[in-house]
Structure formats: structure tokens, C-alpha cells
C-alpha positions in Angstrom: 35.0 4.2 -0.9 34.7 7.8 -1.7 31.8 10.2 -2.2 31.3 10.4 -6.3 32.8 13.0 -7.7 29.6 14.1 -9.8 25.9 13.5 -8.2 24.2 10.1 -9.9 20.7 10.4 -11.6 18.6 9.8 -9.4 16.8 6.7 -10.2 19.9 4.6 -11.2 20.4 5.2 -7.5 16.9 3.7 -6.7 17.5 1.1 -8.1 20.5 0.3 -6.8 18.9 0.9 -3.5 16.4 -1.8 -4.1 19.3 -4.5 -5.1 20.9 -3.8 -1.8 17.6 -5.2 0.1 17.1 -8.3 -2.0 19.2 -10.5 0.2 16.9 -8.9 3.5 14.2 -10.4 5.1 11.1 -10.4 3.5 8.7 -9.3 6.4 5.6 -9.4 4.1 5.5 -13.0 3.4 4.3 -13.8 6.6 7.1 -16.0 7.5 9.1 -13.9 9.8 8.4 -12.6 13.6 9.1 -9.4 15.2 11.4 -6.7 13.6 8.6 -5.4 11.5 4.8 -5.2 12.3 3.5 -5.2 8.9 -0.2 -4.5 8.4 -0.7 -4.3 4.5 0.3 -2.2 1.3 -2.7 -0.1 1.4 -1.4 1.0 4.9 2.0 1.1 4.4 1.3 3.7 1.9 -0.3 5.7 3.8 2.0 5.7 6.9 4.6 6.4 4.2 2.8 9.6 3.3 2.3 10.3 6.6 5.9 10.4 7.9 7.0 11.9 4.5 4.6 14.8 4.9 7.1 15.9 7.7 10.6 14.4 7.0 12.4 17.2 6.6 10.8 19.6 10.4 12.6 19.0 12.9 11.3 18.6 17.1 14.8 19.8 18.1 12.9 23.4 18.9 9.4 23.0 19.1 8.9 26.7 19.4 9.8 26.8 15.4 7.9 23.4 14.4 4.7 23.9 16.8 3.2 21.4 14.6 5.5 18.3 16.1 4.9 19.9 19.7 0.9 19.8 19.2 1.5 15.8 17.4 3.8 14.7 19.9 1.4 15.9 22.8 -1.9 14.1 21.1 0.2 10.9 21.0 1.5 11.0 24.3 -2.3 12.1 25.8 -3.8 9.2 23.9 -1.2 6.9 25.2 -1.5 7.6 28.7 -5.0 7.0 28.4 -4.5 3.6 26.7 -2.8 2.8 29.8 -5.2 4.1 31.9 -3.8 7.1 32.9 -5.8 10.3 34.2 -5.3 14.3 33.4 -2.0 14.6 34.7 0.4 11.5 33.2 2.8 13.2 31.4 5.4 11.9 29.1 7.5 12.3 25.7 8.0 10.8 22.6 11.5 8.7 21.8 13.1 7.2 19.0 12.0 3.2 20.4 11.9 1.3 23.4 15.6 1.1 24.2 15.5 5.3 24.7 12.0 5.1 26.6 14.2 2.7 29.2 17.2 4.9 29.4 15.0 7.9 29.7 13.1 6.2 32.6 16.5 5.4 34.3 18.2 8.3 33.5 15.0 10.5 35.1 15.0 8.3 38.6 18.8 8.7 38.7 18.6 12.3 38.4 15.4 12.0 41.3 17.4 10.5 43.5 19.9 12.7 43.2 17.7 15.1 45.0 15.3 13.1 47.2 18.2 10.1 48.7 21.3 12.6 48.5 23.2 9.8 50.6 23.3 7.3 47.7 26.8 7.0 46.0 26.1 4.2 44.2 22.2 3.7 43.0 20.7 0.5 42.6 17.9 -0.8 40.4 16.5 -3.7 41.4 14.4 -6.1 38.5 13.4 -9.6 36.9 16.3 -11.3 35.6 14.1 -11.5 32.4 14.1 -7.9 31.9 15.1 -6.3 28.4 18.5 -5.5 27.8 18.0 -2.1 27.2 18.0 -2.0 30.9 21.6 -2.9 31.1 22.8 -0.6 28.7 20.8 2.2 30.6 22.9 0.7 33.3 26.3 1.0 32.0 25.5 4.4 30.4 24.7 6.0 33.4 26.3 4.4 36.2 23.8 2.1 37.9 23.8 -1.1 39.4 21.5 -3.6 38.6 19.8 -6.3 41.2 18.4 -9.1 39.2 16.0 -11.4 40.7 15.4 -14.7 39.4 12.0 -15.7 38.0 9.7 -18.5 38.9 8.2 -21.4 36.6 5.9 -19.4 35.2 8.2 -16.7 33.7 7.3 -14.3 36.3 9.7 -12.5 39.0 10.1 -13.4 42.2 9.1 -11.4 44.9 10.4 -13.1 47.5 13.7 -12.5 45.9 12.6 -9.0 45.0 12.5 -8.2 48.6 15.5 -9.4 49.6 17.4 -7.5 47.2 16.0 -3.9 48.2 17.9 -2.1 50.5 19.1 1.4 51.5 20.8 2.0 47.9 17.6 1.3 45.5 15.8 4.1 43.5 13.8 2.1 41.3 11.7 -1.5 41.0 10.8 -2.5 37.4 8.5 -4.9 36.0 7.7 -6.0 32.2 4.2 -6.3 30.8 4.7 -8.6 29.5 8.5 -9.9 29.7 10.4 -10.3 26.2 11.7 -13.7 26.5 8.5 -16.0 27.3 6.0 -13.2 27.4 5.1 -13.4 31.2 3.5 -10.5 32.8 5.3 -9.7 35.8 3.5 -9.4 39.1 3.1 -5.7 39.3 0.0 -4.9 41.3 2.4 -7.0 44.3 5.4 -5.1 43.1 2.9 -1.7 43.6 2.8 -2.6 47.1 6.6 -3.4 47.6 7.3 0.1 45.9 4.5 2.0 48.2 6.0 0.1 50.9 9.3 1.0 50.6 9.1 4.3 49.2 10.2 3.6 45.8 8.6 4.1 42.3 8.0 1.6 39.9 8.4 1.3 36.1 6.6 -0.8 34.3 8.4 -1.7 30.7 5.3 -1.7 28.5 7.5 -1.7 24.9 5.8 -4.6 23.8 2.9 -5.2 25.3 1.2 -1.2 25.8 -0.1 -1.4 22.5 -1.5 -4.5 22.3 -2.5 -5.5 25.9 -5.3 -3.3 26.6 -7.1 -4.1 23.5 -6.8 -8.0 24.4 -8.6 -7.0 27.1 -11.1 -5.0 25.4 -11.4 -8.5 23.7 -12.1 -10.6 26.9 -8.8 -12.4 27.4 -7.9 -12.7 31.1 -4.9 -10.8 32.1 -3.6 -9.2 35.6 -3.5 -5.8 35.8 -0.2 -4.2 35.1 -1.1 -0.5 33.9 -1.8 3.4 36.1 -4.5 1.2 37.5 -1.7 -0.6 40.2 -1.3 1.7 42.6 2.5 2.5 42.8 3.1 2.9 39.5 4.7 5.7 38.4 6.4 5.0 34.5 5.3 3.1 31.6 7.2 2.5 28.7 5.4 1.8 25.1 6.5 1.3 21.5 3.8 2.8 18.8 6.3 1.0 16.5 5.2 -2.6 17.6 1.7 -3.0 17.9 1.0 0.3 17.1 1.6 -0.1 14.1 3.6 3.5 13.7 6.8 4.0 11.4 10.2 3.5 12.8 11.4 4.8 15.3 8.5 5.8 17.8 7.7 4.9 21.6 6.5 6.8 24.3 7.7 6.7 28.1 4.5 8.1 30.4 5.1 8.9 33.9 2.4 9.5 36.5 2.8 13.4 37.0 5.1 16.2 36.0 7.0 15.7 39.0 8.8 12.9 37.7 9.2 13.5 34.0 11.1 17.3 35.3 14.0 14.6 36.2 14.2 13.1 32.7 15.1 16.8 30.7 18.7 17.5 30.4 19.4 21.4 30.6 22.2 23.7 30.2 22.6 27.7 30.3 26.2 28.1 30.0 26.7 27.0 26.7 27.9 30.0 24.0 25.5 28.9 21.7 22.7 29.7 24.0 20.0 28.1 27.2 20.0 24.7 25.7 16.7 22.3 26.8 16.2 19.0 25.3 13.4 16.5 26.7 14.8 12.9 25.5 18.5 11.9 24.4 18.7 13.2 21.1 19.2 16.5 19.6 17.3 16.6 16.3 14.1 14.7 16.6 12.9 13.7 13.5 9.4 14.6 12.4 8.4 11.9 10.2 8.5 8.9 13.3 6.1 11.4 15.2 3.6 12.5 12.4 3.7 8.8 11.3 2.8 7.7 15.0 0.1 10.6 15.2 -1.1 9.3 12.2 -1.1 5.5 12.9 -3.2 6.3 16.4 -6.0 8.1 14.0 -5.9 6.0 11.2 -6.4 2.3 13.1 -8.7 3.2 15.7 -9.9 1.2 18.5 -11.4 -1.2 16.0 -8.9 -1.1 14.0 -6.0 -2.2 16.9 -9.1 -4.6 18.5 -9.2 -6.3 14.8 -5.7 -7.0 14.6 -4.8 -7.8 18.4 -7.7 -10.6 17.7 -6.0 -12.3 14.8 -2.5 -11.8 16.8 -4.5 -13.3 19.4 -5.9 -16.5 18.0 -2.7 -16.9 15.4 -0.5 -17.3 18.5 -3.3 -19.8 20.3 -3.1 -22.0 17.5 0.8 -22.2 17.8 0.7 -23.0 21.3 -1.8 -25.9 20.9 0.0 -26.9 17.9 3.7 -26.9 19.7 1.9 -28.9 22.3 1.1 -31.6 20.3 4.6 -32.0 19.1 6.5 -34.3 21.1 9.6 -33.3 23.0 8.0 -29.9 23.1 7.2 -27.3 25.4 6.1 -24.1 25.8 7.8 -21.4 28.1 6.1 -18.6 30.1 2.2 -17.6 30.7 -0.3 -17.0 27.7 -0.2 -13.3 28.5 0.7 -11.8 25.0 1.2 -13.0 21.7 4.6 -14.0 22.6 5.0 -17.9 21.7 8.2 -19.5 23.5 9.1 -22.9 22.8 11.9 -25.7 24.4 13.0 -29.1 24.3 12.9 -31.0 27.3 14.1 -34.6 25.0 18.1 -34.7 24.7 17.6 -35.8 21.4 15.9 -32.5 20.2 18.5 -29.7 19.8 16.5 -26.9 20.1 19.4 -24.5 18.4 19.5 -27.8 15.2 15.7 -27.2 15.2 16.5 -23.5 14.4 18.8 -24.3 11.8 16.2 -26.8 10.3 13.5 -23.8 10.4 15.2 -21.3 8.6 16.6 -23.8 5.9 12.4 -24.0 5.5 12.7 -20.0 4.7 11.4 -19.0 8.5 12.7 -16.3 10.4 14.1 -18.0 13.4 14.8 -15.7 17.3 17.1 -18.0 19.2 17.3 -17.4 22.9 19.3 -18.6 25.5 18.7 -19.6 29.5 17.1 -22.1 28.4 17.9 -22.5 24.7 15.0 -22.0 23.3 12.9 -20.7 20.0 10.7 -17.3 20.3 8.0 -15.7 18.0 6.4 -12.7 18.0 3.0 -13.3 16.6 0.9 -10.5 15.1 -2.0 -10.4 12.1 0.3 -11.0 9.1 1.4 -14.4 10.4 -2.2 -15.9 11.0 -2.1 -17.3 7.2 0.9 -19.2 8.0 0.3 -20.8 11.1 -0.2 -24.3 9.9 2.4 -24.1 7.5 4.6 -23.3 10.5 3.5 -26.3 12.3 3.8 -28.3 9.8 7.6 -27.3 9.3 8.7 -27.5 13.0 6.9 -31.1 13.5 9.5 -31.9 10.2 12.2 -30.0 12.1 12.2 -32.0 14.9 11.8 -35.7 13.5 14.8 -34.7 11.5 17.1 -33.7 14.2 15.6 -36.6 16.4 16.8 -39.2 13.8 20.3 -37.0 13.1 22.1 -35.9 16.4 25.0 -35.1 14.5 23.1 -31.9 13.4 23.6 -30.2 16.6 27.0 -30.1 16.3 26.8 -28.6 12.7 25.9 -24.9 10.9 24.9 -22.2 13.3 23.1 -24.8 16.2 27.0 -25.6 16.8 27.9 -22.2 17.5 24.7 -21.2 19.7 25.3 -24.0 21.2 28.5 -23.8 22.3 28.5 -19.9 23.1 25.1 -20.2 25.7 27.0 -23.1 27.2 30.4 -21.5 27.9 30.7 -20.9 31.5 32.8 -17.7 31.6 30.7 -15.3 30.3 33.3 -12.7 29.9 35.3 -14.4 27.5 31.6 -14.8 25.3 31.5 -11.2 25.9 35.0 -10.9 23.9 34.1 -13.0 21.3 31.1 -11.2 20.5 33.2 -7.7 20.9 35.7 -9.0 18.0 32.7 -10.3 15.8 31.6 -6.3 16.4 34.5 -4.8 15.4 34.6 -7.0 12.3 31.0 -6.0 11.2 32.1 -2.4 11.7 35.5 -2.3 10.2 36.0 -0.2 7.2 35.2 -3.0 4.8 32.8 -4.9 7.1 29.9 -6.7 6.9 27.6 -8.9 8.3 29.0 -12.1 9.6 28.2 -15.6 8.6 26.9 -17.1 11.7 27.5 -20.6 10.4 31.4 -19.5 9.9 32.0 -17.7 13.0 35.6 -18.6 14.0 36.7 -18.6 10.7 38.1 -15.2 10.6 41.7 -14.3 11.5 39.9 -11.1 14.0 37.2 -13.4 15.4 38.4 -13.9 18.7 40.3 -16.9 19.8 37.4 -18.2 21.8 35.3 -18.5 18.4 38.3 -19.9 16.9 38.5 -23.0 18.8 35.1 -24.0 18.6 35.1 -23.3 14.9 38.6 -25.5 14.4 37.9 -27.8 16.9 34.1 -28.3 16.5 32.3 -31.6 18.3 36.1 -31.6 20.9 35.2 -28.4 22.0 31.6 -28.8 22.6 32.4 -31.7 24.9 34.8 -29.7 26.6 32.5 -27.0 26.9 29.5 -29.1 27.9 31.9 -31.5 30.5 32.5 -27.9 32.1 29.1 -26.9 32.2 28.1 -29.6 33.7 31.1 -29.2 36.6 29.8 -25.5 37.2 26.2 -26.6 37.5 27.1 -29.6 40.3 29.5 -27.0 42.3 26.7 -24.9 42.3 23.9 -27.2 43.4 27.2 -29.0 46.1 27.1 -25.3 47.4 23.6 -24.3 47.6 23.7 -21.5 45.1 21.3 -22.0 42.0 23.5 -21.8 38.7 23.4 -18.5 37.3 
């Protein structure tokens, strides 16, 4: 595909921008979790406005756009104080949560640089149910990361957490609350482990630093996870989520300037001139911070307290109404509107539950360790809620009375590829499936089909040709990992 060779009118091109997203998800119907934190047209209008009004300035040099610099500064001021922090948190703005994280490990890497010159190899130690982006920070920069397992609850272990801090750890992390299962992490004990030892501590607020303090503000129990723990140095929080902001917009806060100086990158031998950036990109686009600047005035705390409440009591009503459905369980603590859901009957394939949901027209989030089904709730779902229940207690009848559905559409291949024991050769399944969906001519992959395709992966291939054989193999092996394991006194990873 080429460039045209004359400029198209402009809205045949409209148009044919609004054909390519009739096949997306349709966020607005209330039928879909996470990805989009949709309030209503009447504000979506106005946040368009607001991040249209400065699309085209550019935070790159803040000296020429002081307008971003004074925007950026009121968001991150009014963000440190949601979090309870005093005159001297500091922070910047970044594109989402994922650059918040690296940020936060790139600026302890660079600290310890200076204050533990003797580390070669700096180690991050954090739950095992901490978000990806941690990992990616991880192999960016060259750290290695201590996972410590969590408890029933979906919280970290601290007895675990200790063991695994020794002379090479720079950092302890904890999530308020965790992705997964929505667990807050213990962090006013992980406060005192980091004052303890010497170490800061980051606190991965993406999802919940928006939307925790006003639940609060509402009366809901929750331990404290904010500045308020003393030993907390970082928090990371996405304006995006529950904030309600445009794409892309977080913030990462740190307790004084002596920490955030670690997270700027700065060079003065470059021909072009001193170059001083704050976050990882170059050109910082002005719409995500006037939009975010905008969002924080035009919601309000009764605004956010209005919405957190129906979040609130929409995901209260799925938990009691998952309860109720036999087979069912719920994972995690009632800490956020996070709802988490397994199956503890072998007759209810969690992943042929999924497939049942979204054949219903719901957006399903399948999760692994253990299989399992998670929704973000927020105010645009509460309309749905019994609708929802009413579709999953279908959704699992069916697949009680039809176990050949696990082993069919895309609950085969979840299945199969959380159950395969050597996780590397997952790893280059997924790379191949990757490199299709970025090829020249590539596209989005049939997840039902995966295997199908001559550049797949051979892994994908058997399980796609070989079906209910491999998935006995698979599970057979499984099962042989998990009783060496337990034979050997080592809990299966």
C-alpha cells in the first residue's frame, strides 16, 4: 500500500474512518470492561474539545508551550494531594501506566547508581501479581526481578518478601490494588520492611489512585496504601482510568525532588544542543495533558465520588450475584471495583464459560494462574449488571451439561497455552502470532484459529491439528510437573 498520489476529500476519508471501527468494540453499550472508562456523550464532547484545544503544542520544550508546563504542574499538584501527599511530592505527567512504571524503575536504577555503587546487578523485589509493565521496565533496563508469591487473599507475602531482600535490592513494590483479583497489597507492612532495610517503596497506583480515595471518601473500609504509609516514596496513577482523562495520561508522584532528579535523562554533548527530557518520550503531546487538566476540573470531587459509588455498588452486586452461582468463586479481597471469578467444579471450564459470554455479545478478560474471568467495573456497566448475571448463570449450565466445549473455539486454545509447562516455548508461540499481526499485510489474529497459520509457531500448530490429543498430553504433563513439585517441596510455579 502506497501513499495516494493526490490528497482525498476529506470527508470520504471520515467516513472511511468510521467503517474501519465498525467491527471494534462498542464500549458505550455497557457490555464491555476495562479498555475505555466511558462516562457519557455530553462528556465525551467536552474532553474531546478539551484535548483538541491543544493537539497540535507540543511539551517537548516547555519553555515555548508554558501553557502545558503550568497544566501538567496543576495535574500533578492535585494528584499528589489525592494521594495524600504534602508541599513537596513531586512528579510528571506520562503517556499511561506502563511509562509511570518504567519511569519509577528507571529513576531507582539510576539512584542506586549513586547511593549502592557496589551493585552490578540490581534487584527489584515484588508480588508475583504485579503488572507486567514491571517486567518490561525489567528487561528494558536491566533489572532483576524477585517475585514473591501471594497468599489466599490475593495479597503478597511478606514472609516471602523478606526472604528475598538482600544486599542487591533497590526497590520493594506493592499494587493498590493488584490487577488480577484487585487485592490491595500490604503496604503500610511493606513501609516498615523498606524503612527497615533502607529501601524505598513504590506503590503501583494505575488503577486504583483515582478511584480509591474517593471510595473512601464514601465509607468503604480499605487499608491504607497512599503518602500516609510511612516508607513510601512513589506512586503511580492513571487519569485515563478512573479519572476519566483522554488517552494517554498518568502521573508517577514521588515523595520529594530528591528522587524524581533520578528519573530525567540529560545530555550536553549532543550537536544539536543541552538536551533535558523528564519522561521517555520526546514530543509530549498536549491534547492527553489539557484533556487530563480538564477532566480533574470538570468532574470534581462530586463528580469522581458519584461515579466511584455506582462503580462501587455495580461491582457488589456481581460479587453477590457470582456467589450464588454454583461452581463459582470469587478471587481476591473486595478492595476495588475489580470482580475476579473461578471455577472450583471440573465440569465448569472457566475459559468455555468465556467463549459462552462473548457469544452473548460481552467483552470477556481471560486470565491465567488460576484460569479465571476478570471485570473491571465502573458507572457505565451498573445498567447491565443483571443482564450479566443472567448470561453467566446460562454460561455455565451450558458448559456443565457440554464438556466437549472446553476443548472447542478459543477455551481450547487458552486452555492449552496456560497449561503448557515450558513456558518458553508459549513465549515463542506468542512471538510468531506477533510477528504475523505485524507483518506487512497483517492483522489481527483469529484466536479461535490460532495454529492454523503456516508462521504460527509449531507449538500452536499442534494443538490446533491435534486438538483434544494434545490437550491430554498437555494436561497428563501438567499434572507430572505439579506432583514433582509437591514430591520435592517446592510449590509449582
Amino acid at each position: 500500500m502506497q501513499i495516494p498520489k493526490t490528497g482525498r476529500a476529506h470527508q470520504e476519508i471520515l467516513d472511511e474512518m468510521k467503517k474501519f471501527g465498525q467491527e471494534d468494540l462498542d464500549y458505550k453499550n455497557g457490555k464491555s470492561w476495562s479498555l475505555v472508562y466511558y462516562v457519557d456523550d455530553h462528556y465525551y464532547d467536552f474532553l474531546k474539545k478539551a484535548h483538541h484545544t491543544y493537539f497540535s503544542e507540543n511539551g517537548l520544550n516547555p519553555m515555548a508551550f508554558q501553557s502545558l508546563k503550568s497544566m501538567e504542574s496543576e495535574v500533578v499538584r492535585m494528584t499528589a494531594m489525592l494521594l495524600n501527599g504534602g508541599e513537596k511530592h513531586v512528579g510528571t505527567m506520562t503517556s499511561g501506566g506502563t511509562e509511570s512504571i518504567l519511569m519509577a524503575l528507571k529513576c531507582y536504577r539510576d539512584r542506586a547508581r549513586k547511593k549502592k555503587r557496589w551493585v552490578s546487578k540490581p534487584e527489584v523485589v515484588l508480588p508475583a501479581t504485579a503488572h507486567v509493565a514491571f517486567d518490561k521496565a525489567a528487561h528494558y533496563f536491566g533489572l532483576k526481578l524477585r517475585k514473591a508469591p501471594i497468599d489466599d487473599q490475593g495479597r503478597v507475602n511478606l514472609k516471602a518478601v523478606k526472604k528475598l531482600i538482600n544486599r542487591n535490592t533497590i526497590l520493594l513494590v506493592g499494587s493498590a490494588p493488584q490487577y488480577p483479583h484487585g487485592s490491595i497489597d500490604p503496604i503500610e507492612e511493606l513501609g516498615q520492611l523498606a524503612l527497615k532495610h533502607k529501601l524505598p517503596l513504590h506503590v503501583d497506583a494505575c488503577f486504583g489512585g483515582f478511584i480509591l480515595p474517593w471510595l473512601e471518601q464514601l465509607g468503604v473500609e480499605l487499608p491504607q496504601w497512599d503518602f500516609r504509609v510511612e516508607g513510601v516514596t512513589s506512586i503511580s496513577a492513571d487519569l485515563h482510568k478512573y479519572g476519566y482523562a483522554a488517552k494517554g495520561a498518568s502521573a508517577i508522584i514521588y515523595k520529594d525532588m530528591s528522587y524524581l532528579t533520578h528519573q530525567f535523562f540529560i545530555t550536553t554533548e549532543w550537536s544539536g544542543g543541552i538536551y533535558a527530557g523528564p519522561t521517555m518520550a520526546g514530543t509530549r503531546p498536549g491534547g492527553p495533558i489539557a484533556a487530563a487538566w480538564g477532566a480533574l476540573q470538570a468532574m470534581g470531587e462530586d463528580g469522581y465520588c458519584k461515579l466511584a459509588k455506582m462503580a462501587w455498588e455495580s461491582s457488589k452486586a456481581l460479587r453477590e450475584g457470582i456467589e450464588q452461582i454454583d461452581g463459582l468463586y470469587l478471587l481476591g479481597l473486595p478492595h476495588s471495583p475489580i470482580v475476579t471469578y473461578a471455577s472450583h467444579d471440573p465440569d465448569i471450564d472457566i475459559y468455555a464459560v468465556a467463549d459462552q459470554m462473548s457469544q452473548q455479545g460481552w467483552d470477556v478478560g481471560r486470565q491465567q494462574n488460576p484460569p479465571s474471568i476478570h471485570l473491571t467495573v465502573n458507572a457505565r456497566n451498573a445498567p447491565i449488571i443483571e443482564s450479566y448475571l443472567t448470561d453467566l448463570e446460562s454460561a455455565v449450565t451450558t458448559v456443565k451439561t457440554h464438556p466437549e466445549l472446553k476443548k472447542e473455539g478459543e477455551a481450547a486454545m487458552y486452555g492449552m497455552m496456560a497449561k503448557v509447562p515450558v513456558r518458553g516455548l508459549v513465549q515463542h508461540s506468542v512471538r510468531k502470532v506477533m510477528e504475523g499481526m505485524y507483518a506487512p499485510n497483517g492483522s489481527a489474529p483469529d484466536m479461535a484459529e490460532l495454529g492454523a497459520g503456516e508462521n504460527d509457531g509449531w507449538i500452536l500448530g499442534l494443538i490446533h491439528k491435534y486438538g483434544d490429543q494434545a490437550q491430554n498430553v498437555v494436561e497428563q504433563v501438567s499434572a507430572v510437573k505439579t506432583t514433582l513439585a509437591q514430591w520435592i517441596g517446592k510449590r509449582p510455579s
